[in-house]
Residue, then its C-alpha position, 0 to 999 in steps of 0.5 A: x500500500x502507498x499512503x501520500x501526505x502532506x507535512x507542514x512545517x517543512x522548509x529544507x533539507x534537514x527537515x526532509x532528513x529528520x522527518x525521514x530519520x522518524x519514518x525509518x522507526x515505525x515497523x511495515x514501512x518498506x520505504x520511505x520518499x520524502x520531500x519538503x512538504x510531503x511524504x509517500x511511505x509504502x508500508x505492508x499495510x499494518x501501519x496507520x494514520x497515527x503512527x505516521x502522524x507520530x514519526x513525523x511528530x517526533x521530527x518536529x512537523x505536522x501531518x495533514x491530508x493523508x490519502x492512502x491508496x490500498x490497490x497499490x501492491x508493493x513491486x517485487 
């Protein structure tokens, strides 16, 4: 599954590395693109709103706007 969001806060590089460095702690993600202002995160499925919204917390920025699109199947 692929889940986009938007995060607030972000504004360079080292925001883009903290948020990244988050993410990286939260269990099923398989991987992890970052940019200012947003994320997508391929994860097995277990993984939820609020634990993204946790990590991303945790690096010291908001989560908004979450779209998780579960037809999308991690390629092999």
């Amino acid at each position: 599954m692929i889940t986009r969001a938007r995060v607030e806060g972000m504004s360079c590089q080292h925001c883009v590395r903290a948020v990244f460095t988050g993410l990286a702690g939260v269990e099923g993600i398989v991987r992890a693109d970052v940019s200012i202002g947003a994320i997508e995160v391929e994860h097995d499925g277990r993984v939820t709103f609020e634990q993204l919204r946790d990590a991303v917390a945790v690096a010291g920025y908001r989560l908004v706007e979450a779209q998780t699109n579960r037809r999308a199947l991690p390629l092999a």
